[in-house]
C-alpha positions in Angstrom: 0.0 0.0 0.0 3.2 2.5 0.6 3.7 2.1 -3.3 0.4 3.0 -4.2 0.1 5.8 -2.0 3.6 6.9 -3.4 2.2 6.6 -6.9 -0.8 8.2 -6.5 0.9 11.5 -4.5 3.3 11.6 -7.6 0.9 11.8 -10.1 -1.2 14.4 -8.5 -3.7 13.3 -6.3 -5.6 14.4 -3.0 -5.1 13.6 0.3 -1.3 12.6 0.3 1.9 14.3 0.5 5.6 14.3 -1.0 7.0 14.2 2.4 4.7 11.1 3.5 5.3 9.6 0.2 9.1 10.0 0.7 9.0 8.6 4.2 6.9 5.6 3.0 9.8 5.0 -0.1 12.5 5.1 2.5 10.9 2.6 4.8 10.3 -0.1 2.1 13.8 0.4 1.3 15.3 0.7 4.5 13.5 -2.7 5.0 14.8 -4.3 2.0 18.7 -2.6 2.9 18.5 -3.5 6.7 20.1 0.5 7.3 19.1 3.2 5.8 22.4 3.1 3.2 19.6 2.7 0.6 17.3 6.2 1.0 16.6 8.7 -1.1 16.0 12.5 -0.7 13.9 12.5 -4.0 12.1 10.2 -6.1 10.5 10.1 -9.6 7.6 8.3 -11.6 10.3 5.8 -12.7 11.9 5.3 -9.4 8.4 4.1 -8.1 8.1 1.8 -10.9 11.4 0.3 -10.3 10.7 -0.2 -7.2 7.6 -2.0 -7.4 9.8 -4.1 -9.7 11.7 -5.0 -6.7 8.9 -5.7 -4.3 6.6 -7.0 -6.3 8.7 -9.4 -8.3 6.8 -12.5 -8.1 3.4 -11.2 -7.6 2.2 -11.0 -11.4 2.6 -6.8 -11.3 5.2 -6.0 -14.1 2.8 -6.4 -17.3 0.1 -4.1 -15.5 2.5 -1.6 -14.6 4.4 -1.4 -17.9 0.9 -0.7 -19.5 -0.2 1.7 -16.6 3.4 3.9 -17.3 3.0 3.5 -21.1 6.0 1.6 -21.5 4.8 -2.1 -22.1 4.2 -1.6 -26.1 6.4 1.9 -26.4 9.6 2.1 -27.8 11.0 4.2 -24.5 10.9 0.8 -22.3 12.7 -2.1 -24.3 14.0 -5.4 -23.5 15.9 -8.3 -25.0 13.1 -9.9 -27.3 10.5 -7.6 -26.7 8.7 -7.5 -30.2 10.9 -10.4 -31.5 13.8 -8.8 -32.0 17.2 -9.1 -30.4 17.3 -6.3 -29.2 13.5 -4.8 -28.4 11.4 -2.9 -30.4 8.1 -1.1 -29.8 4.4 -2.9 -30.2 1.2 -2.1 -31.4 -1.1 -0.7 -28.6 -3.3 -3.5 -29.3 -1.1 -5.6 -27.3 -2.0 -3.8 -24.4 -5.3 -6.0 -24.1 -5.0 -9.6 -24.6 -7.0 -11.7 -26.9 -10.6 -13.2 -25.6 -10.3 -17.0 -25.8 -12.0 -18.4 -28.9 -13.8 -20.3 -26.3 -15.3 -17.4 -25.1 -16.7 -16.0 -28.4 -18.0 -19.2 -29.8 -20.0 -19.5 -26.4 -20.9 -15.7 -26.7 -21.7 -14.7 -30.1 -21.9 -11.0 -28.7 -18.5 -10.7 -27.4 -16.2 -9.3 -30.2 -12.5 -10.2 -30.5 -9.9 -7.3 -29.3 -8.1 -5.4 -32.5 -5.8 -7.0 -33.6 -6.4 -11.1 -32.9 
């Protein structure tokens, strides 16, 4: 929840502060460190998402946060493969959803198949 309130104070919301946020960051990091060797006086949209790389690592996150920031089908955000090349090109924004099952459609002849499947 320190993430999220982090996030949300970054981007502009009510009800939250920098300093808070910035007390929160430190903790989850002074946590992970063990000392405080690992604060920061500042942090930025990018910092948050990195961290919730760290913290959230096994907990199914990454794709959802890549497509919140706008970096999972950009070409600002690459990575080894991404798009099938060696060394990561940019997507269609299509990919952004994923396909309904054919399952799905053939039981529901309303449901429509997402752009690009």
């Amino acid at each position: 929840m320190y993430l999220v309130y982090i996030e949300a104070v970054a981007r502009g919301g009510n009800g939250g502060s920098g300093s808070q946020g910035l007390i929160y960051f430190n903790a989850l990091r002074q946590r992970a460190y063990g000392n405080t060797s690992g604060n920061v006086t500042a942090y930025t949209l990018d910092d948050i998402l990195n961290e919730r790389q760290r913290e959230l690592y096994w907990e199914g996150f990454r794709r959802t946060d890549l497509i919140r920031y706008g970096y999972f089908t950009s070409s600002t955000y690459l990575w080894p493969w991404k798009g099938g090349v060696i060394g990561g090109t940019g997507l269609s924004s299509n990919y952004n959803l994923y396909p309904i099952p054919s399952t799905d459609i053939l039981t529901n002849t309303n449901l429509i198949q997402n752009p690009g499947y």
